[in-house]
C-alpha positions as CSV (number, residue, x, y, z in Angstrom):
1,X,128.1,301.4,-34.1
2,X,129.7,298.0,-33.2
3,X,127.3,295.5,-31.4
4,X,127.1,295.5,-27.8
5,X,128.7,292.4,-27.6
6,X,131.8,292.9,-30.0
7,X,134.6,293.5,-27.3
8,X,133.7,290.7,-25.0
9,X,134.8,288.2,-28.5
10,X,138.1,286.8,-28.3
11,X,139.7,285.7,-31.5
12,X,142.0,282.7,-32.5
13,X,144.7,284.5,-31.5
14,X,143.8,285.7,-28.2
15,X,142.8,282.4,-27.2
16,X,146.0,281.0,-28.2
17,X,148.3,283.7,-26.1
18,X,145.8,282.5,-23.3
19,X,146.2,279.4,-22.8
20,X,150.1,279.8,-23.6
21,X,149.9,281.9,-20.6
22,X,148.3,279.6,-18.4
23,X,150.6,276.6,-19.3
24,X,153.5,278.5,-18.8
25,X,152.0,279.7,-15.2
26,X,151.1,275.9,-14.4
27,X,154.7,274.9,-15.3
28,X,156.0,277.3,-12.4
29,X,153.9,276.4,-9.8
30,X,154.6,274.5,-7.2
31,X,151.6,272.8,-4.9
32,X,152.2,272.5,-1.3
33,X,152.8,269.6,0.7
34,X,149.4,267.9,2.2
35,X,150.1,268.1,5.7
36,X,147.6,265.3,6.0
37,X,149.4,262.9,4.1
38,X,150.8,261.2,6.6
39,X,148.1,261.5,8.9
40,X,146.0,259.8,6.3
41,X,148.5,257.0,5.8
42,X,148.3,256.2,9.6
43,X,144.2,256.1,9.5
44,X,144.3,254.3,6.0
45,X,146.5,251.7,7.9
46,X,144.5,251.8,11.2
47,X,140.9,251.3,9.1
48,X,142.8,247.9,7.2
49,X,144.1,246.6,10.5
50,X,140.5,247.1,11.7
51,X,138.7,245.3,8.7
52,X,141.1,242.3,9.1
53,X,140.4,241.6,12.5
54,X,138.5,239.1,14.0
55,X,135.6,241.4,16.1
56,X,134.9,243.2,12.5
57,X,135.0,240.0,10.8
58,X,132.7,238.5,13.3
59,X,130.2,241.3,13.0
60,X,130.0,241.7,9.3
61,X,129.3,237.8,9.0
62,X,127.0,238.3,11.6
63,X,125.1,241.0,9.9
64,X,125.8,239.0,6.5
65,X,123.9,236.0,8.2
66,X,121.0,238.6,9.7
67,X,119.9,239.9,6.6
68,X,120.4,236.5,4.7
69,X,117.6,235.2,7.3
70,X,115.5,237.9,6.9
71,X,115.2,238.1,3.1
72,X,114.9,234.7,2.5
73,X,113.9,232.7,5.6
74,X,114.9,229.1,5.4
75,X,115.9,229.0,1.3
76,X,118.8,231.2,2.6
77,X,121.3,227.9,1.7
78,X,119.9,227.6,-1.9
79,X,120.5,231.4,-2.3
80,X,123.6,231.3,-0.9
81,X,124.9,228.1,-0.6
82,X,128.7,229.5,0.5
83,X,127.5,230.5,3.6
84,X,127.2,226.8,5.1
85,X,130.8,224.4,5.0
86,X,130.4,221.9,2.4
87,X,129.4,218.2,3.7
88,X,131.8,216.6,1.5
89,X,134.7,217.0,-0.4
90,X,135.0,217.2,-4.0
91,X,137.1,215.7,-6.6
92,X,139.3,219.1,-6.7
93,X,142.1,219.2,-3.5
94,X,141.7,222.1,-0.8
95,X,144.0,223.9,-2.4
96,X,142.3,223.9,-6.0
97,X,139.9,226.5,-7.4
98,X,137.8,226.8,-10.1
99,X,136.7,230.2,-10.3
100,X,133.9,231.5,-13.3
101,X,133.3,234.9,-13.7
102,X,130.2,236.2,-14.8
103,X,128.0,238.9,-15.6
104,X,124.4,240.3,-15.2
105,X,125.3,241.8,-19.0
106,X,125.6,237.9,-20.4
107,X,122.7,236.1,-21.4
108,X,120.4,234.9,-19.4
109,X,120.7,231.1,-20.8
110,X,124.2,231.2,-21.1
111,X,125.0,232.1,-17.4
112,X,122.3,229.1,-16.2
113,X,124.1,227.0,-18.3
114,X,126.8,227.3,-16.5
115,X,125.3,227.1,-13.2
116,X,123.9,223.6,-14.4
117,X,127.3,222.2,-15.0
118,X,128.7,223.7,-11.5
119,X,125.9,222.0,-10.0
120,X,126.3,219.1,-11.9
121,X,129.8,218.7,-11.5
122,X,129.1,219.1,-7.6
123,X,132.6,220.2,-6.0
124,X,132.8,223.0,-3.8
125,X,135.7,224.3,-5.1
126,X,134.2,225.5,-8.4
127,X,132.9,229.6,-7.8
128,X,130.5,231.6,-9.3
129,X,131.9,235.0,-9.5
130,X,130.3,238.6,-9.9
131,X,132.5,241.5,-10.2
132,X,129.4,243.6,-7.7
133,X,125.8,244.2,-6.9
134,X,123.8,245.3,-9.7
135,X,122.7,248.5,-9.6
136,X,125.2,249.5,-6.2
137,X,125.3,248.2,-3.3
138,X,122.6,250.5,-2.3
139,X,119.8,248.7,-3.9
140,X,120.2,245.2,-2.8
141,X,117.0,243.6,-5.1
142,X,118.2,243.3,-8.5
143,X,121.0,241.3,-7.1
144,X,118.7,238.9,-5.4
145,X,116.4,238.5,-8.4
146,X,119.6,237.9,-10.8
147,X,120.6,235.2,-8.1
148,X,117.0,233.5,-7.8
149,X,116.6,233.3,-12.0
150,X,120.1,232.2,-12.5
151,X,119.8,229.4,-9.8
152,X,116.4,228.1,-10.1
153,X,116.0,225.0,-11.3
154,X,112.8,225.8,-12.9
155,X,112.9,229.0,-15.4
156,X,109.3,229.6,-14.7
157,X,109.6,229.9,-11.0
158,X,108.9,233.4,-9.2
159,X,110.9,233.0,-6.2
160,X,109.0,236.2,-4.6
161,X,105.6,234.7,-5.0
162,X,107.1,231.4,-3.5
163,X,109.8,228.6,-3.0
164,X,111.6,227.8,-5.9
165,X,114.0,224.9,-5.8
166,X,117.6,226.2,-6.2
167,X,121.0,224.9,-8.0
168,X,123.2,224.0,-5.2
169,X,125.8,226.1,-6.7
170,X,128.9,228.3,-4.7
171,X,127.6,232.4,-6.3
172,X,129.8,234.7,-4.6
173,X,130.0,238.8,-5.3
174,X,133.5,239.9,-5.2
175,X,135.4,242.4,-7.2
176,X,139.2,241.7,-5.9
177,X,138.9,238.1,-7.3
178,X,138.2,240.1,-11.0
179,X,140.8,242.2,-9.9
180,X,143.2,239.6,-8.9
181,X,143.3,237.4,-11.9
182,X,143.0,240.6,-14.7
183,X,139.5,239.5,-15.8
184,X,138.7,242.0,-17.8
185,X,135.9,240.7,-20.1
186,X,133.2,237.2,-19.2
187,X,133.0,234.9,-19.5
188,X,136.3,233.9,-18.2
189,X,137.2,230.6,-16.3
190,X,140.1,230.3,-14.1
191,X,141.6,227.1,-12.5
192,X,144.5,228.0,-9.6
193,X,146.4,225.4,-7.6
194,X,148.2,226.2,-4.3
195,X,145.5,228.2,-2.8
196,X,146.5,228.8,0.5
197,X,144.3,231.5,2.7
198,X,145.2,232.7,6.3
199,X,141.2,233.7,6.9
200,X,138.8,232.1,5.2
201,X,136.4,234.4,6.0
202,X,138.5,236.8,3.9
203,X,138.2,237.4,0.5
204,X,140.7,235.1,-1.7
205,X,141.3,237.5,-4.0
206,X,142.9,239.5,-1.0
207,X,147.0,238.9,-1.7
208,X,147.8,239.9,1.5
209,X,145.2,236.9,2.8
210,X,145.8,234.4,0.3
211,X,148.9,233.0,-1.6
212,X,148.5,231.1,-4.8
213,X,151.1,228.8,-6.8
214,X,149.9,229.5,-10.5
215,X,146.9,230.2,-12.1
216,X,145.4,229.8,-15.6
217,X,143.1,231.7,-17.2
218,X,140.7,230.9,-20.5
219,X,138.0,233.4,-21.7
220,X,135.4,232.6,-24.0
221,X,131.5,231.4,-23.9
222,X,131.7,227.3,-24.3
223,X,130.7,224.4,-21.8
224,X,132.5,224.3,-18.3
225,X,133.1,221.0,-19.0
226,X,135.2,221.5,-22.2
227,X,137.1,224.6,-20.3
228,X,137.8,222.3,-17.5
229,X,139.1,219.7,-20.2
230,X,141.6,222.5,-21.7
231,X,143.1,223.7,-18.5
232,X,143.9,219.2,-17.6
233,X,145.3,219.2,-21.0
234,X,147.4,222.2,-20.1
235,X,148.8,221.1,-16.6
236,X,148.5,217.0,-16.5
237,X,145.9,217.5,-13.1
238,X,144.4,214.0,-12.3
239,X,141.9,216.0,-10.3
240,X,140.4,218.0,-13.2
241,X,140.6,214.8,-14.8
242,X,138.2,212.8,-12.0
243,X,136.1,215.9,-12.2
244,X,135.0,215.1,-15.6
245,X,134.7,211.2,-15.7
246,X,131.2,211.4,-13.7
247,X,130.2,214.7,-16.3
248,X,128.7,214.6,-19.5
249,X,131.1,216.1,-21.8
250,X,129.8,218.7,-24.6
251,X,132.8,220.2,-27.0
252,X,132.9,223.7,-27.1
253,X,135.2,226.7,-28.0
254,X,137.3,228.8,-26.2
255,X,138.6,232.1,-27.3
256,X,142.1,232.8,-25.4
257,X,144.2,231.0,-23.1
258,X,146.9,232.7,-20.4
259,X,148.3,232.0,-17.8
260,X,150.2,233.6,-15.4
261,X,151.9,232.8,-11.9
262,X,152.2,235.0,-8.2
């Protein structure tokens, strides 16, 4: 007597014939419009419009700016420094960015480091970048904690338990910069010229908010100051090159050097 289960067993064959079968039934189908296509085009266009405009823009710094106050009280500026205008100008013009992407995944050191030499350096235009929040944007804590131990002065410092003095350094969280520029590994440094943004509050790695005349883009873990030395060897800038005349300089490596132009 065959087992009970002997007929429900396909073989080699049969699963062959199968799956011929099904591709050969896909190959004749045809799906039907989406009668919401359009429709969806219209409200994808309507919900862009309304995140450009200056009454969302207003609220979201406004919330931005309530939650900063409540989380951190009056060390809100060391945490965030972007969120107050510079009081002076650097060495780099208004239309110059230095842009260094990190990542909670680097080491702890290495990502200090370079918030030392930003802070050092002392020009507004030089940006920390993250690609997002760690852990989602649901859980806003890890992110703070990353921020408070990568720009404390003082390693040791619990900035939960207490003030700890802060790096005055430009850390920003924003994945369309990452996207904009191709970063697809950190650390990576890039130096753009011709920066030109029609809302600051906006995002400038936005393309429909900002233009740019060329960037250039250098990977690899080494001092900010050698980086910075590499991209005024590359383009001739006199302002990368008063930058570095009031920084000490530490020779380094890079890995890879592109550049590309929008």
């Amino acid at each position: 007597m065959d087992p009970p289960d002997a007929r429900s067993k396909l073989s080699i064959p049969d699963l062959e014939a199968t799956l011929n079968q099904a591709n050969r039934m896909a190959e004749s189908m045809t799906l039907p419009p989406n009668r919401a296509e359009t429709e969806m085009k219209e409200l994808a266009g309507k919900v862009d419009a309304y995140y450009r405009s200056p009454e969302f823009q207003g609220r979201l710094k406004g919330e931005t700016a309530r939650i900063r106050s409540e989380l951190f009280g009056d060390a809100s500026a060391r945490f965030y420094p972007d969120s107050t205008p510079p009081a002076a100008h650097g060495k780099l013009g208004s239309e110059e960015r230095l842009y260094l992407f990190i990542s909670s995944s680097l080491p702890l050191r290495t990502i200090r480091n370079y918030a030392a030499s930003v802070a050092r350096l002392g020009d507004p235009g030089i940006v920390l970048v993250m690609r997002g929040f760690i852990d989602g944007m649901t859980k806003i804590q890890p992110t703070i904690s990353f921020i408070g131990s990568v720009l404390q002065r003082d390693p040791s410092c619990n900035p939960l338990k207490g003030e700890c003095e802060m790096q005055p350094v430009n850390l920003v969280v924003d994945p369309l910069l990452f996207r904009r520029y191709g970063i697809d590994r950190v650390p990576a440094v890039v130096y753009a010229r011709g920066v030109k943004a029609e809302d600051s509050g906006l995002s400038e790695g936005d393309t429909k908010n900002t233009g740019i005349a060329e960037s250039h883009t250098i990977y690899g873990d080494a001092s900010l100051e050698y980086l910075i030395e590499q991209f005024q060897r590359e383009t001739g800038a006199q302002t990368l090159a008063n930058l570095l005349a009031g920084a000490a300089h530490k020779p380094g490596k890079s890995s890879q050097s592109r550049e590309k132009s929008e």
